[in-house]
DSSP file (Angstrom, degrees, kcal/mol; ACC not computed):
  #  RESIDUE AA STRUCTURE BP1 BP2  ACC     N-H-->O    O-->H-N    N-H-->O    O-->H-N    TCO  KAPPA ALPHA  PHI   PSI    X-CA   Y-CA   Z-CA
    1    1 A X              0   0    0      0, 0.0     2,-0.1     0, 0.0     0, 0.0   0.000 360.0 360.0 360.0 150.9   71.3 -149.5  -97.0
    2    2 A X        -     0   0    0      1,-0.1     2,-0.7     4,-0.0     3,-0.1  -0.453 360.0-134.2 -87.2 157.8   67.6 -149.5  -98.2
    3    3 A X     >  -     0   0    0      1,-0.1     4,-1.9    -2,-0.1    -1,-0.1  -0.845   7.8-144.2-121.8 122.2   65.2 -150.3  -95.7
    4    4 A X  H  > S+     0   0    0     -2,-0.7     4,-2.0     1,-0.2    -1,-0.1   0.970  99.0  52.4 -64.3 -24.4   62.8 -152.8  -97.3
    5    5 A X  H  > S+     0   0    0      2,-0.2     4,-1.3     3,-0.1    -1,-0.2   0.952 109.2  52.3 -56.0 -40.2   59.5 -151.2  -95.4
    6    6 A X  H >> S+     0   0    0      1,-0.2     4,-2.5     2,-0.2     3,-0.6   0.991 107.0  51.6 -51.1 -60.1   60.4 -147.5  -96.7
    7    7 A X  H 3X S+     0   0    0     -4,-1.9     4,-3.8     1,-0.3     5,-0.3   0.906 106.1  49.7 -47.7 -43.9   60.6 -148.7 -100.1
    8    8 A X  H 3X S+     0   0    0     -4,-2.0     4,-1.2     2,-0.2    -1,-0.3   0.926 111.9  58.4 -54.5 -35.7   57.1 -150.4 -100.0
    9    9 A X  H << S+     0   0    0     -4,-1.3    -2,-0.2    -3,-0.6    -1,-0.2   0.802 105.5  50.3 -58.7 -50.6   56.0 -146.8  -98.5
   10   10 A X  H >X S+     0   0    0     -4,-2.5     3,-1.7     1,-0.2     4,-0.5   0.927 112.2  37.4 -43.7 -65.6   57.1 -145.4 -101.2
   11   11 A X  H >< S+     0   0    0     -4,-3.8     3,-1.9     1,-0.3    -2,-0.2   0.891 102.2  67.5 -56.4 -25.7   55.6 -147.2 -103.9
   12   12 A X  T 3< S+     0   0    0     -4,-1.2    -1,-0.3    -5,-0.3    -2,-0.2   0.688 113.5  38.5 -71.3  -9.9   52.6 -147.6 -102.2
   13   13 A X  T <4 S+     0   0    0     -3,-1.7     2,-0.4    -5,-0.2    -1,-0.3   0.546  88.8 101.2 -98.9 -16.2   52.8 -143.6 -103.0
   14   14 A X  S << S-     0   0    0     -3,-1.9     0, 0.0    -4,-0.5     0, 0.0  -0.742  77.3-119.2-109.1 134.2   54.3 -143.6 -106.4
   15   15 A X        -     0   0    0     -2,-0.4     2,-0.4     1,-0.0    -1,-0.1  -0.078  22.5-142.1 -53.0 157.6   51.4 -142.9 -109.4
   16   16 A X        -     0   0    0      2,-0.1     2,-0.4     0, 0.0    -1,-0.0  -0.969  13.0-132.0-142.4 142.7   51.0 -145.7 -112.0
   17   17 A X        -     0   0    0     -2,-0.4     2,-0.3     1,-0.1     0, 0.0  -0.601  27.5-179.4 -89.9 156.1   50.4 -144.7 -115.4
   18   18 A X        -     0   0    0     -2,-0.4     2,-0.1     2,-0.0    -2,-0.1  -0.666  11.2-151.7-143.5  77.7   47.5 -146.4 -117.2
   19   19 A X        -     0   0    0     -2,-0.3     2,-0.4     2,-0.0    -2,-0.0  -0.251  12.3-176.7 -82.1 165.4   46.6 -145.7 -120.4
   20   20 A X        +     0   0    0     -2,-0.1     2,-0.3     2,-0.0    -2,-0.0  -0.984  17.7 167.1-125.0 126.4   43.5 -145.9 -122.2
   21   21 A X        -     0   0    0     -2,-0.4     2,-0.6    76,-0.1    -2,-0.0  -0.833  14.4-172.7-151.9 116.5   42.3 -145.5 -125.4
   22   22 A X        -     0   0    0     -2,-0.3     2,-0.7     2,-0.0    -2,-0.0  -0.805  23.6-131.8-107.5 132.4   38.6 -146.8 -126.1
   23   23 A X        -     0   0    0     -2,-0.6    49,-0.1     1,-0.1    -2,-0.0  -0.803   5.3-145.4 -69.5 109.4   37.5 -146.7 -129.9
   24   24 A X  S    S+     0   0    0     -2,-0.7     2,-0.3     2,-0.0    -1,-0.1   0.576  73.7  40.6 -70.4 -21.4   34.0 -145.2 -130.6
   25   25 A X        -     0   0    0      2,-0.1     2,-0.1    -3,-0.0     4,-0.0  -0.982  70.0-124.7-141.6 174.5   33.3 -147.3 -133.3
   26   26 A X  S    S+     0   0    0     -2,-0.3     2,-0.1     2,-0.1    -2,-0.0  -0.357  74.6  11.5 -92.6 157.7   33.4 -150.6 -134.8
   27   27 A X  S    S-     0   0    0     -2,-0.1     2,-0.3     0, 0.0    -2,-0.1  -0.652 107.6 -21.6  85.9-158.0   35.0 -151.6 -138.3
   28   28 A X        -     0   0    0      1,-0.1     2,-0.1    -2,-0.1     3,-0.1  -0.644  57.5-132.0-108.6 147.9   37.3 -149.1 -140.2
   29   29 A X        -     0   0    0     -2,-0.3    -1,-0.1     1,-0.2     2,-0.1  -0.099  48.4 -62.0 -82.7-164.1   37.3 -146.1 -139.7
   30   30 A X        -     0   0    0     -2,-0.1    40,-9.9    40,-0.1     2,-0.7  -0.482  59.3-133.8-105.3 138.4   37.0 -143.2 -143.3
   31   31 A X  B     -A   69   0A   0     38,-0.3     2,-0.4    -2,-0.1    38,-0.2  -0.945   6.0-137.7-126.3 131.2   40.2 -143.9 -145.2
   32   32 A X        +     0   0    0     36,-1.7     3,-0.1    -2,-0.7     4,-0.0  -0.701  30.4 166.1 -91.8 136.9   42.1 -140.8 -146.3
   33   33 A X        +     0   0    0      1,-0.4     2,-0.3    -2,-0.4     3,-0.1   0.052  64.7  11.1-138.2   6.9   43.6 -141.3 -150.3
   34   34 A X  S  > S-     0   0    0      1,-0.1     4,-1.3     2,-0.0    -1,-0.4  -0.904  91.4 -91.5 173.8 163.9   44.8 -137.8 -151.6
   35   35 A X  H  > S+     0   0    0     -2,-0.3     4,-6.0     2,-0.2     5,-0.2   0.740 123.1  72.1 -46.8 -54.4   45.4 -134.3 -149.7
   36   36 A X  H  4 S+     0   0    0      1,-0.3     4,-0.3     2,-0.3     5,-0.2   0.898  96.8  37.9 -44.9 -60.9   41.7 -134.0 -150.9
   37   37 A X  H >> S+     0   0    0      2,-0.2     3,-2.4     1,-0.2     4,-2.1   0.965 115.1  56.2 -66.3 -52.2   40.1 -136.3 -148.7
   38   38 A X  H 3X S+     0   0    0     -4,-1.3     4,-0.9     1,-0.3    -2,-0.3   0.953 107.5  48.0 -55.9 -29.4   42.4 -135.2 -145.7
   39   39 A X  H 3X S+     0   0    0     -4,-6.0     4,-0.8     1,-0.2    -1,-0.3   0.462 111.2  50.8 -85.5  27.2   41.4 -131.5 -146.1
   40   40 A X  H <> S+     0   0    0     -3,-2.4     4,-0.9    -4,-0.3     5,-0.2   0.494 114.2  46.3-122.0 -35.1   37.3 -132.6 -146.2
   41   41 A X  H  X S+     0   0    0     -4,-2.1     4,-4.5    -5,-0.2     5,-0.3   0.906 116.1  51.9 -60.0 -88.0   38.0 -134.9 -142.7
   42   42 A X  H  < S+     0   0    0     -4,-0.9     4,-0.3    -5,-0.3     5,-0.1   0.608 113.8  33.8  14.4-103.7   39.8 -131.6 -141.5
   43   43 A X  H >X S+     0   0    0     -4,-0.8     4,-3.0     1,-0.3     3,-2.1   0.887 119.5  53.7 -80.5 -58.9   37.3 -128.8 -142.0
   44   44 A X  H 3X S+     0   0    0     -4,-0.9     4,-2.8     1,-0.3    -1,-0.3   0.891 109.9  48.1 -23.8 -60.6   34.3 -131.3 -141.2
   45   45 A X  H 3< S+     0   0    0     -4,-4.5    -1,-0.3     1,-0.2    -2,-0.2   0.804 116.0  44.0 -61.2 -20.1   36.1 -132.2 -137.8
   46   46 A X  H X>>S+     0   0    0     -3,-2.1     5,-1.7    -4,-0.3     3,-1.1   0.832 111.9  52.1 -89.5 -27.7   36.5 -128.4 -137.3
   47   47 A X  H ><5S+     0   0    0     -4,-3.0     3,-4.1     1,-0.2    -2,-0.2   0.984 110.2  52.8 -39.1 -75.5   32.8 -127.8 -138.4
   48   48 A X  T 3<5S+     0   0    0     -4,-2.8    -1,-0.2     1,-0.3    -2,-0.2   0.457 112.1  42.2 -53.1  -3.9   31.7 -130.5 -135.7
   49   49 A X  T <45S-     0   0    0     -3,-1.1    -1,-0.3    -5,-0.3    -2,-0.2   0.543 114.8-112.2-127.1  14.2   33.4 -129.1 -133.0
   50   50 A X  T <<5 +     0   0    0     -3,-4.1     2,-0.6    -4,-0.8    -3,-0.2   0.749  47.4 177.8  82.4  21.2   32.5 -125.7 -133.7
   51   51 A X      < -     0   0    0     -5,-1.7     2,-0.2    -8,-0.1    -1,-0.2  -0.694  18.9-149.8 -63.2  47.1   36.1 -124.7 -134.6
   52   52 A X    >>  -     0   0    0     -2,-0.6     4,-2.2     1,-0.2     3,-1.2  -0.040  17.1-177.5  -7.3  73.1   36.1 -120.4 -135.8
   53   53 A X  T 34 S+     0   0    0      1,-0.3    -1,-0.2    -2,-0.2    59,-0.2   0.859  76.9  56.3 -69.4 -32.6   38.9 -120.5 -138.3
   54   54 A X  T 34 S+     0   0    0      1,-0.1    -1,-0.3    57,-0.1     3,-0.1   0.134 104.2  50.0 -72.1  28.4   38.6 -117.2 -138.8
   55   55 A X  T <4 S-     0   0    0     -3,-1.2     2,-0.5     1,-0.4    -2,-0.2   0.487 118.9 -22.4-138.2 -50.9   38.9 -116.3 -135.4
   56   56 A X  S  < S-     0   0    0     -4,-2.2     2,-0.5    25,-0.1    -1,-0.4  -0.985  73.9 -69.9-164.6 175.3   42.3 -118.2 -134.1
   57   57 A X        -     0   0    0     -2,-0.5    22,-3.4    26,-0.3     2,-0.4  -0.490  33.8-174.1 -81.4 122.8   44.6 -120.9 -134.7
   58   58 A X  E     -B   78   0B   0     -2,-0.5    50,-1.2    20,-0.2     2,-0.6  -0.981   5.9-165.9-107.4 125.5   43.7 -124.7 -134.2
   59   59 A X  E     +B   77   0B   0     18,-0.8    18,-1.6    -2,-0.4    17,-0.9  -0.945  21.9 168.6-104.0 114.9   46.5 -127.0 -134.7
   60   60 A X  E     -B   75   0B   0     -2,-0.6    46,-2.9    15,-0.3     2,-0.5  -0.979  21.7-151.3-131.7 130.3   44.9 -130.5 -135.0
   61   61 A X  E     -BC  74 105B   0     13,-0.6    13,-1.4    -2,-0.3     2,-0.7  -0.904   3.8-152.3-120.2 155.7   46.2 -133.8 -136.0
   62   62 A X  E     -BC  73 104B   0     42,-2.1    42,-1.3    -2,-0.5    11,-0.2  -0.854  17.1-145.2-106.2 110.8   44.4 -136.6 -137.5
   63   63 A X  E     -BC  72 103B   0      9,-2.2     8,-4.0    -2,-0.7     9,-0.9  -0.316  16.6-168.6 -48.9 118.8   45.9 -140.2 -136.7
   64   64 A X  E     -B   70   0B   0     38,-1.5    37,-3.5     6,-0.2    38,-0.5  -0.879  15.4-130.6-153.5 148.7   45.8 -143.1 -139.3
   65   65 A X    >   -     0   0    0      4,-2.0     3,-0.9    -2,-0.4    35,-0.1  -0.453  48.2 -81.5 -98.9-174.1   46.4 -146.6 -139.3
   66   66 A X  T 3  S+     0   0    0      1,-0.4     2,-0.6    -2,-0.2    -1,-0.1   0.719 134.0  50.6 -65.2 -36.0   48.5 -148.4 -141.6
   67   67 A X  T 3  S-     0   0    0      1,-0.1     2,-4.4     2,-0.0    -1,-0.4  -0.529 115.8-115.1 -70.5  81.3   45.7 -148.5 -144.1
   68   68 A X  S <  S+     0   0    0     -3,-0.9   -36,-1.7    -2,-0.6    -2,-0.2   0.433  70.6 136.7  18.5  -1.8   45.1 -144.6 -143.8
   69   69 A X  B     -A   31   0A   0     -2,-4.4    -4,-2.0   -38,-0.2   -38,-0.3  -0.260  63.0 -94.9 -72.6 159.8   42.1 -144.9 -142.5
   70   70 A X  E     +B   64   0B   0    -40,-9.9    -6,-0.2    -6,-0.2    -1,-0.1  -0.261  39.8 167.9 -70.4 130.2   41.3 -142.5 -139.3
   71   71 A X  E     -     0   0B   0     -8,-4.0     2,-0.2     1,-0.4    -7,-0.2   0.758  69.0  -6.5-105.6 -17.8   41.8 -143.8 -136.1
   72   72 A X  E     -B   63   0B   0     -9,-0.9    -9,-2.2   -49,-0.1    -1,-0.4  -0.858  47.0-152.6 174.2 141.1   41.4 -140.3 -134.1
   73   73 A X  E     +B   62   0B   0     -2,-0.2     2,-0.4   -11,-0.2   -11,-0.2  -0.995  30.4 179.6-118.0 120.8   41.1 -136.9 -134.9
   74   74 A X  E     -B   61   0B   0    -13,-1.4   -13,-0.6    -2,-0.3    20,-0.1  -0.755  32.9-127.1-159.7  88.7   42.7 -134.4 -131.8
   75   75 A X  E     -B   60   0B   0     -2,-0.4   -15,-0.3   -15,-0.2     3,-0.0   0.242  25.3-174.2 -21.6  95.7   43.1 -131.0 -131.1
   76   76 A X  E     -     0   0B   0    -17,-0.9    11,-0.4    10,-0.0     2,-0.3   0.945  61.6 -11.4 -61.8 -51.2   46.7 -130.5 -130.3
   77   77 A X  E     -B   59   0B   0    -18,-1.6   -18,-0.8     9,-0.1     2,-0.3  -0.799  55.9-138.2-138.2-170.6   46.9 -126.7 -129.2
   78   78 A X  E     +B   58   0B   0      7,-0.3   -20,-0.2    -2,-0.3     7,-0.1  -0.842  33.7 174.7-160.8 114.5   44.7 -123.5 -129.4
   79   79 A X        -     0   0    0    -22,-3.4     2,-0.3    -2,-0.3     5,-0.2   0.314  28.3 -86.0 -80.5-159.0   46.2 -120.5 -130.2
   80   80 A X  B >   -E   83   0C   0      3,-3.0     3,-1.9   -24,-0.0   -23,-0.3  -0.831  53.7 -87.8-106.0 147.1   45.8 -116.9 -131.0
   81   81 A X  T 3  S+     0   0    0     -2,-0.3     3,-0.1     1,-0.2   -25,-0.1   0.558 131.7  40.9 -56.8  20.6   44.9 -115.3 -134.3
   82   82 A X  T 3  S-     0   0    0      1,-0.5    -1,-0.2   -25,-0.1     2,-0.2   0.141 125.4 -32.4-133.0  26.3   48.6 -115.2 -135.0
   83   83 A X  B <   -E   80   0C   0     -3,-1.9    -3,-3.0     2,-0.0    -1,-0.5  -0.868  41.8-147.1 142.2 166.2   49.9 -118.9 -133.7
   84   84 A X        -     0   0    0     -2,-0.2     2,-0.3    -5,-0.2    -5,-0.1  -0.963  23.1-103.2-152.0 157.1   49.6 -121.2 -131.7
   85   85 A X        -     0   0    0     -2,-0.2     2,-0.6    -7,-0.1    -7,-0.3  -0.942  20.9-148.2 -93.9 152.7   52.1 -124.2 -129.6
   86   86 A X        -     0   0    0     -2,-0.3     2,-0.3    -9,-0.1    -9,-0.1  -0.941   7.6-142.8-129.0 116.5   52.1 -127.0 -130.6
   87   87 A X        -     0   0    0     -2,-0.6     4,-0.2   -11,-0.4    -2,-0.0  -0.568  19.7-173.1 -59.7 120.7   52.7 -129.7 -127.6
   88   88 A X  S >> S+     0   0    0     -2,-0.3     4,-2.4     3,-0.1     3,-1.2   0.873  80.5  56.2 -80.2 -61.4   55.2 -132.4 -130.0
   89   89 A X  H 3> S+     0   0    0      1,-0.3     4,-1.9     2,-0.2    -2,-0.1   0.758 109.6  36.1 -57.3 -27.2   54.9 -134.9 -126.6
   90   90 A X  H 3> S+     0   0    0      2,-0.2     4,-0.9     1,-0.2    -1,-0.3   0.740 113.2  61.8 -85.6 -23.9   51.4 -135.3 -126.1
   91   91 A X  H X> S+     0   0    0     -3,-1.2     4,-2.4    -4,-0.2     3,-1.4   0.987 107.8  41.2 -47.0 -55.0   51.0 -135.3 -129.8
   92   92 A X  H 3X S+     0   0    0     -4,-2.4     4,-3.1     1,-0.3    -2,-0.2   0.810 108.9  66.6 -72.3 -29.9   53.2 -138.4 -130.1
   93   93 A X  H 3X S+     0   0    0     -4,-1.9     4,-2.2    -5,-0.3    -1,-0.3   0.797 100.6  44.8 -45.7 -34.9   51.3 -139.7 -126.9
   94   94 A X  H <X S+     0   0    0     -3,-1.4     4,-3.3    -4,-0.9     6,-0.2   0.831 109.3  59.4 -95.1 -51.4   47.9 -140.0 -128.6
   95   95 A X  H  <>S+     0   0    0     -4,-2.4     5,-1.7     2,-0.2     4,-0.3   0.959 117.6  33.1 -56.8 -46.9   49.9 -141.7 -131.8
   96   96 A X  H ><5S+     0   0    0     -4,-3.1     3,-2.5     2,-0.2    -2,-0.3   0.963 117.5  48.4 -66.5 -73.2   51.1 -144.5 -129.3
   97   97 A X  H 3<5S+     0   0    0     -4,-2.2    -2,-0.2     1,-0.3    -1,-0.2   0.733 120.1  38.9 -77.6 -31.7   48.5 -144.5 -127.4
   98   98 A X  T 3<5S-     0   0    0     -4,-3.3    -1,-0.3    -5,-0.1    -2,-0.2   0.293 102.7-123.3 -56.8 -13.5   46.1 -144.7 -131.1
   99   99 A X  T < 5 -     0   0    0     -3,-2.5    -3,-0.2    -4,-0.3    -2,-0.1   0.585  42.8-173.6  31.6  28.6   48.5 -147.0 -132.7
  100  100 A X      < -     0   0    0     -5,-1.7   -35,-0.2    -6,-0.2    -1,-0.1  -0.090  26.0-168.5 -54.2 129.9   48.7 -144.6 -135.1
  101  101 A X  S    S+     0   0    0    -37,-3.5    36,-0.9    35,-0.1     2,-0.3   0.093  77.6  17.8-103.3  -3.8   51.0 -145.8 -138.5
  102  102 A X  E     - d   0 137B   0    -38,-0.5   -38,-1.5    34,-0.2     2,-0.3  -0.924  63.9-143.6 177.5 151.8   50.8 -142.2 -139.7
  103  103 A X  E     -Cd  63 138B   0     34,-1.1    36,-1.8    -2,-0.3     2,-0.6  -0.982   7.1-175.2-119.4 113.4   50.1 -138.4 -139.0
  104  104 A X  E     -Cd  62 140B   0    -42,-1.3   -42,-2.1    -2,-0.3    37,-0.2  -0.868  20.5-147.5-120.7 128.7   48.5 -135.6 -141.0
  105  105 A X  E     -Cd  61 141B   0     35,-2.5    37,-5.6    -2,-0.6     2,-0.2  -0.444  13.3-171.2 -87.9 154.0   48.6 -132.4 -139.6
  106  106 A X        +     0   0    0    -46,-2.9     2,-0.2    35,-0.2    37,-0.1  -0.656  10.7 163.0-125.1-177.1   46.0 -129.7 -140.0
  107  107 A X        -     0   0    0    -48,-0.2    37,-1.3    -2,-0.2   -48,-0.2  -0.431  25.1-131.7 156.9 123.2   46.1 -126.1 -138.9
  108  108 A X  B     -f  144   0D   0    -50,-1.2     2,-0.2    35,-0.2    37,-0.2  -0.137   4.5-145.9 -60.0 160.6   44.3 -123.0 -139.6
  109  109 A X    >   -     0   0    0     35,-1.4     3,-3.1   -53,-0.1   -28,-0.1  -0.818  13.0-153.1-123.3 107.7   45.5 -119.1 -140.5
  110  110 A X  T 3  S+     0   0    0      1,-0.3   -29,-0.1   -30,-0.2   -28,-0.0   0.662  95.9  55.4 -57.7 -25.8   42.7 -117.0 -138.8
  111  111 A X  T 3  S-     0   0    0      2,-0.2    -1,-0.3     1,-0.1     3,-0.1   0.671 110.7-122.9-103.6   6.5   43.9 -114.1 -142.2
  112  112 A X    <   +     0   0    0     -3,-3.1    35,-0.3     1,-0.3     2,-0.3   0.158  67.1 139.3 122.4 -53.0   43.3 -116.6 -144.6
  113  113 A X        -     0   0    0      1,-0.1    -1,-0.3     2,-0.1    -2,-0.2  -0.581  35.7-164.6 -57.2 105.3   46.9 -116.7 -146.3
  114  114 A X        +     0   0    0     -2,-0.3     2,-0.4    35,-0.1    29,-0.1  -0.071  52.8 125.5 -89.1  33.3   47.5 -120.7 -146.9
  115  115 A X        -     0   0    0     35,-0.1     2,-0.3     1,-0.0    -2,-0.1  -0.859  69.7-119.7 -77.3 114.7   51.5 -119.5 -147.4
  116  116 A X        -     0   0    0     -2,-0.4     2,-0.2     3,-0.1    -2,-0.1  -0.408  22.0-133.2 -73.1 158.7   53.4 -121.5 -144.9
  117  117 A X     >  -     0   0    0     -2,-0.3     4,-1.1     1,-0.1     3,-0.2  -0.626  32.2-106.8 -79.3 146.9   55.5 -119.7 -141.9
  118  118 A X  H  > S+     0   0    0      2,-0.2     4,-2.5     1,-0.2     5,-0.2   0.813 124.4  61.7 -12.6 -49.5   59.0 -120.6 -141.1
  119  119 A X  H >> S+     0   0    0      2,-0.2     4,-1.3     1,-0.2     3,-1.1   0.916 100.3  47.4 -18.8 -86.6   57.0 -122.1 -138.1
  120  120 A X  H 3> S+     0   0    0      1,-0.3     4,-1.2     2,-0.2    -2,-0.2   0.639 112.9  49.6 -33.8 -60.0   55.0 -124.3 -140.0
  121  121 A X  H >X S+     0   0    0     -4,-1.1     4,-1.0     1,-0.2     3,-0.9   0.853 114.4  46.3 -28.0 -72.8   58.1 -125.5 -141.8
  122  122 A X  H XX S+     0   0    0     -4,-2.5     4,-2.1    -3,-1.1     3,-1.4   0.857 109.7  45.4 -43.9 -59.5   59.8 -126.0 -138.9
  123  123 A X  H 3X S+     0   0    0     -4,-1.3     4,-2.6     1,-0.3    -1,-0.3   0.783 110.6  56.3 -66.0 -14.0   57.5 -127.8 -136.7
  124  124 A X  H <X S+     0   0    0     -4,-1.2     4,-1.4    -3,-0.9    -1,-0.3   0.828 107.5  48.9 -93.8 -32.2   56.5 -130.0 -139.5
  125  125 A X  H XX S+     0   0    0     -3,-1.4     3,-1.7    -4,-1.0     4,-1.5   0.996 109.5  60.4 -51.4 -78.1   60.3 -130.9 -139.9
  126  126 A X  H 3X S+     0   0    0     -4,-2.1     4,-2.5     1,-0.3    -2,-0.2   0.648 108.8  38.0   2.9 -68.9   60.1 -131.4 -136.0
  127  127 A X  H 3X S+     0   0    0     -4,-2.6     4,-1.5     2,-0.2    -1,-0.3   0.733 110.3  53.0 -95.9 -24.4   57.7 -134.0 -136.1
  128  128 A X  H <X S+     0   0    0     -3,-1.7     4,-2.9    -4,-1.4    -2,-0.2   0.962 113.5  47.3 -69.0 -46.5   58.5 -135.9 -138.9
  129  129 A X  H  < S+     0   0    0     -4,-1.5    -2,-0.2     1,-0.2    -3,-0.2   0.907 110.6  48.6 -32.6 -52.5   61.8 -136.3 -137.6
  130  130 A X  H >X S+     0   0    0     -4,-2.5     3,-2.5    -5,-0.3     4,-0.5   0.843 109.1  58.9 -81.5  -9.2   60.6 -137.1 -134.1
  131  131 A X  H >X S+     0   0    0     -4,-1.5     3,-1.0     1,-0.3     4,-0.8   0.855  93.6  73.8 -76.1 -24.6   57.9 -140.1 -136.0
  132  132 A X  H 3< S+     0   0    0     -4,-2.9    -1,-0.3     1,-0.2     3,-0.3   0.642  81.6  57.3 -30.6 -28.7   60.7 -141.4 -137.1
  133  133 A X  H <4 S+     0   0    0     -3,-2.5    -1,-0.2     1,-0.2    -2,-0.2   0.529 118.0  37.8 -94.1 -16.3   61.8 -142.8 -134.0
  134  134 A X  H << S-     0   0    0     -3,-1.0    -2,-0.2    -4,-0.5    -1,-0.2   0.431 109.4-108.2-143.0  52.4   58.7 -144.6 -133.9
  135  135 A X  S  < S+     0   0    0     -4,-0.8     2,-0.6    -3,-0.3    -3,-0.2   0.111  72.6 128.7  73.7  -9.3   57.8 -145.7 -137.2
  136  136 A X        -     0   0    0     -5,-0.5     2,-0.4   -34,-0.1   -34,-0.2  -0.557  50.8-134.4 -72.4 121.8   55.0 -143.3 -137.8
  137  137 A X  E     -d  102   0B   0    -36,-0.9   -34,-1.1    -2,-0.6     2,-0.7  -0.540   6.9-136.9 -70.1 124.0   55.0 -141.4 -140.9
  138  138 A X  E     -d  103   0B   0     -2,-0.4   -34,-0.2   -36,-0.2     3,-0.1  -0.797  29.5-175.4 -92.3 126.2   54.3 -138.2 -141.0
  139  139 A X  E     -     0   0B   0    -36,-1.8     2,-0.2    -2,-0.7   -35,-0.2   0.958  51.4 -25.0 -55.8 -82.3   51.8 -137.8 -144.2
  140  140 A X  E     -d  104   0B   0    -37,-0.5   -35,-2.5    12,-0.1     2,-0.4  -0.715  45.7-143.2-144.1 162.8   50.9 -134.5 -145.0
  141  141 A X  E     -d  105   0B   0    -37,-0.2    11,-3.1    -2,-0.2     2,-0.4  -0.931  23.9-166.0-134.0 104.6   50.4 -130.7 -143.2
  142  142 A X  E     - G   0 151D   0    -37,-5.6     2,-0.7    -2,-0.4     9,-0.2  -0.767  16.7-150.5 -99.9 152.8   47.6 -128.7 -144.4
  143  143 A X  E     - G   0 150D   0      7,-3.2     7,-0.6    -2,-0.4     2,-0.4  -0.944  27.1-155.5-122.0 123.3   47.1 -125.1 -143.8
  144  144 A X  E     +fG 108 149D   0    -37,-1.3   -35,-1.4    -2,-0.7     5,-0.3  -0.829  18.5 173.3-100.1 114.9   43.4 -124.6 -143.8
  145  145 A X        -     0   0    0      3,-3.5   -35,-0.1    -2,-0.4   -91,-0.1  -0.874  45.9-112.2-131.0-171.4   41.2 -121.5 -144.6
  146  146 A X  S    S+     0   0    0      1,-0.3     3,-0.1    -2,-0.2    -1,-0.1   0.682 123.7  37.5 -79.0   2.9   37.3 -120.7 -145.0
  147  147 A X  S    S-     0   0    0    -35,-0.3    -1,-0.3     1,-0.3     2,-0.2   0.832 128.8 -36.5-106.9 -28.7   38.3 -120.0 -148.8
  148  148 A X        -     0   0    0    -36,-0.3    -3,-3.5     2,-0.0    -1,-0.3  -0.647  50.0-100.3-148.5 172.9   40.8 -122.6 -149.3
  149  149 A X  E     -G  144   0D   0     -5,-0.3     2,-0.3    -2,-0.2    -5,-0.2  -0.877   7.8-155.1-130.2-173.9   43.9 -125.2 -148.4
  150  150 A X  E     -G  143   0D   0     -7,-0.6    -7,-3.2    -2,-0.2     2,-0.5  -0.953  18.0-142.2-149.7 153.3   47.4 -125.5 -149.0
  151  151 A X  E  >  -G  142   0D   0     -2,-0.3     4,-1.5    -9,-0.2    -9,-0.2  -0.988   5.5-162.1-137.0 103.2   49.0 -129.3 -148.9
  152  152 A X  H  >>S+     0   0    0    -11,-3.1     5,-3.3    -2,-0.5     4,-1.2   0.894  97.0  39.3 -25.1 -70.6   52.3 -129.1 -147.3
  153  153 A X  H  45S+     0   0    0      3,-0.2     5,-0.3     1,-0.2     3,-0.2   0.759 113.1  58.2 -80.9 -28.7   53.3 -132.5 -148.8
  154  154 A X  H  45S+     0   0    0      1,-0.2    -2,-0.2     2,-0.1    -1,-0.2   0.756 106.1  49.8  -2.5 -56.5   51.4 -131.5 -152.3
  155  155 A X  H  <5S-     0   0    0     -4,-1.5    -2,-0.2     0, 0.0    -1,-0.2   0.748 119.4-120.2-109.7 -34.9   53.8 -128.4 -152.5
  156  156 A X  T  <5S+     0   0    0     -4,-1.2    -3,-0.2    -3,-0.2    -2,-0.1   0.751  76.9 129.8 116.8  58.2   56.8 -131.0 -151.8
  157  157 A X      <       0   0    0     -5,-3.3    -4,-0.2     1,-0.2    -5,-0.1  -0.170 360.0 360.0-111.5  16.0   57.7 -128.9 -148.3
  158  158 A X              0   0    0     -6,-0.3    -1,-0.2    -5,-0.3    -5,-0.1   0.577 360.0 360.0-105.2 360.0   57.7 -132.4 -146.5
């Protein structure tokens, strides 16, 4: 039989999660319309945070409301110059927590080559599959380098 004091002891113990998510600004955010616009959000957002694409893999997605415009842009993993993982849960945390309508994923190749890997492929299956379960679309995947991009969904690889 449960002992009704323990149990309060216990919760009085038990974490409570609380999430947060404050917007930095007011209005709409930059509304993304073509591959074009998504890789110029992209390589700006890696510019501004001082992001070495030639140096290792960043996998970052940028978060979009039901019109496309950006709602948050958020480094997922940091890699190596040959890869990186890419945490799927915490991604899809940020999208709830963001109320995100939409995904496009970005990601460098530190050699240059916008050919996607069997990775790429994969994970990008991955995660559209898993926004499926909660109504976010996954958009696009670009593979980003200093010369050039390559548009996942462009290439019809979505």
């Amino acid at each position: 039989m449960i002992n009704l004091n323990e149990v309060q002891d216990v919760l009085a113990h038990i974490s409570e999660v609380q999430p947060r998510y404050t917007r930095k600004q007011s209005g709409h955010g930059i509304k993304i319309s073509s591959s074009t616009d998504a890789e110029k959000v992209a390589r700006a957002f890696y510019q501004h945070k001082d992001l070495q694409i030639d140096y290792k893999e960043y996998f970052v997605a940028v978060f979009l409301s039901r019109a496309n415009r950006v709602l948050s842009i958020n480094i997922i993993s940091e890699g190596s110059d040959c890869g990186t993982v890419v945490g799927i849960k915490e991604m899809f945390q940020i999208a709830i927590m963001t109320n995100a309508k939409g995904i496009i994923l970005c990601h460098n190749h530190p050699s240059g080559n916008n050919k996607p890997s069997q990775a790429d492929l994969d994970i990008t299956k991955k995660i559209k599959q898993g926004g499926g379960y909660f109504d976010i679309l996954l958009l696009d995947h670009l593979i980003i380098s200093s010369e050039a991009y390559m548009s996942l969904a462009n290439k019809g690889n979505m």
